[in-house]
N, C-alpha and C positions, 0 to 999 in steps of 0.2 A: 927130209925126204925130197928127193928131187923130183920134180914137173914131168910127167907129160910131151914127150918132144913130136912121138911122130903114133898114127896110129895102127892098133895091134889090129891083126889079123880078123879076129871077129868084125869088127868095123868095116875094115876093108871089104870083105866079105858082103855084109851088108850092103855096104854104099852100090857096090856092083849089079846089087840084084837089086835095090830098090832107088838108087842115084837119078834114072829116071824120068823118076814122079816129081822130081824137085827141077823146075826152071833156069836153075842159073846154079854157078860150081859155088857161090859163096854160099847159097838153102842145103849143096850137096855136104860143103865142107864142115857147116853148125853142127848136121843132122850126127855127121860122124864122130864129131867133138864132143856130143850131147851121148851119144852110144860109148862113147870110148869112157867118160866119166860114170855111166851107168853100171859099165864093168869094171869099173875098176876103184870107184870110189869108197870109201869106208862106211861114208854117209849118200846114201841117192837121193838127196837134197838139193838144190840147185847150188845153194853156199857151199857141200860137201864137196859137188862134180868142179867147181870153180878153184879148189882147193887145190887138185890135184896135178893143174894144169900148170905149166911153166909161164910165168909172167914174162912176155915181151913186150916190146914196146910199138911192135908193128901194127 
């Protein structure tokens, strides 16, 4: 199954209405990574959400 590249809507979503509360875009951009694996992951585990995502090397 393929990763994770960019995120869904509901995130987006999120990030705009509560982006914020969070200090800097790297707090905004976890917050949304951490959402996007909640919905989408099989397991809502922190191993499962980690799972889903596309390994890069940036």
């Amino acid at each position: 199954m393929p990763g994770i590249n960019e995120f869904p809507q509901r995130a987006e979503a999120a990030l705009a209405q509560y982006g914020d509360l969070f200090t800097n875009e790297c707090q905004r951009h976890h917050f949304a990574k951490y959402l996007t694996g909640l919905f989408s992951a099989d397991r809502n585990t922190v191993l499962g959400i980690h799972a889903e995502f596309a390994q890069t090397t940036d």
